[in-house]
C-alpha positions as CSV (number, residue, x, y, z in Angstrom):
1,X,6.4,-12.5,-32.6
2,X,3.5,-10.3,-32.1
3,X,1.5,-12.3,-30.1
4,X,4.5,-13.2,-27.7
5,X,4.6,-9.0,-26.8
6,X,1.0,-9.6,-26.3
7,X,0.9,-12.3,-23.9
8,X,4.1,-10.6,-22.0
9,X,1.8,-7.1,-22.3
10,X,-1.2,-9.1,-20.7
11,X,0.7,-10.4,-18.0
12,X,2.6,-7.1,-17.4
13,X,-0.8,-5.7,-17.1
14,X,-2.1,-8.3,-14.7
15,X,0.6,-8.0,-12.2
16,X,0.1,-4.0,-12.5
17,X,-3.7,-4.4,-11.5
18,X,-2.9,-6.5,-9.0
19,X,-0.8,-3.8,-7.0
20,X,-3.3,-1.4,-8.2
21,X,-5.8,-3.2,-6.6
22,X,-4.2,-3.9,-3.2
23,X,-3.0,-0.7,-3.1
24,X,-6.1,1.1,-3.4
25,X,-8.0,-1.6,-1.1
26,X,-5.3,-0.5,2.1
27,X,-6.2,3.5,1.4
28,X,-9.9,2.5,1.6
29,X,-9.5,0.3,4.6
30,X,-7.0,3.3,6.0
31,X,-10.0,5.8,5.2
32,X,-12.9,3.8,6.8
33,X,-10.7,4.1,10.0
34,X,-9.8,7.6,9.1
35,X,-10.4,9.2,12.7
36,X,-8.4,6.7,14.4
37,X,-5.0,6.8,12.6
38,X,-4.9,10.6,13.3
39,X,-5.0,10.4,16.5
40,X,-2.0,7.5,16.1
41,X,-0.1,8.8,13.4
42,X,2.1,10.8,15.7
43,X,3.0,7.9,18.3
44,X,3.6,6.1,15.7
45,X,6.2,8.4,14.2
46,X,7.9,9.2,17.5
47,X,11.3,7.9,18.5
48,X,11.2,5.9,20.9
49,X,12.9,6.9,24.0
50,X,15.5,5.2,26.3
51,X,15.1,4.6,30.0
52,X,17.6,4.7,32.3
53,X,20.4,5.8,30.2
């Protein structure tokens, strides 16, 4: 039975890294092109608006 919780652990733990992993890779990649997403950030947040209404 003890070795059974370990496998499951060890996968568990796997799956975490792999998130982990990808995670931290997109704020790296995010950093590198630091000076470019400020200048974005906000048109990408804004609404868009409607024409002709």
């Amino acid at each position: 039975m003890s070795s059974r919780w370990t496998f499951i652990g060890g996968i568990l733990a796997g799956i975490a890294g792999v998130f982990t992993a990808a995670a931290v890779s997109i704020e790296l990649e995010s950093r590198k092109n630091g000076s470019l997403d400020a200048v974005d950030e906000p048109e990408r947040l804004a609404l868009p608006e409607s024409e002709g209404v």
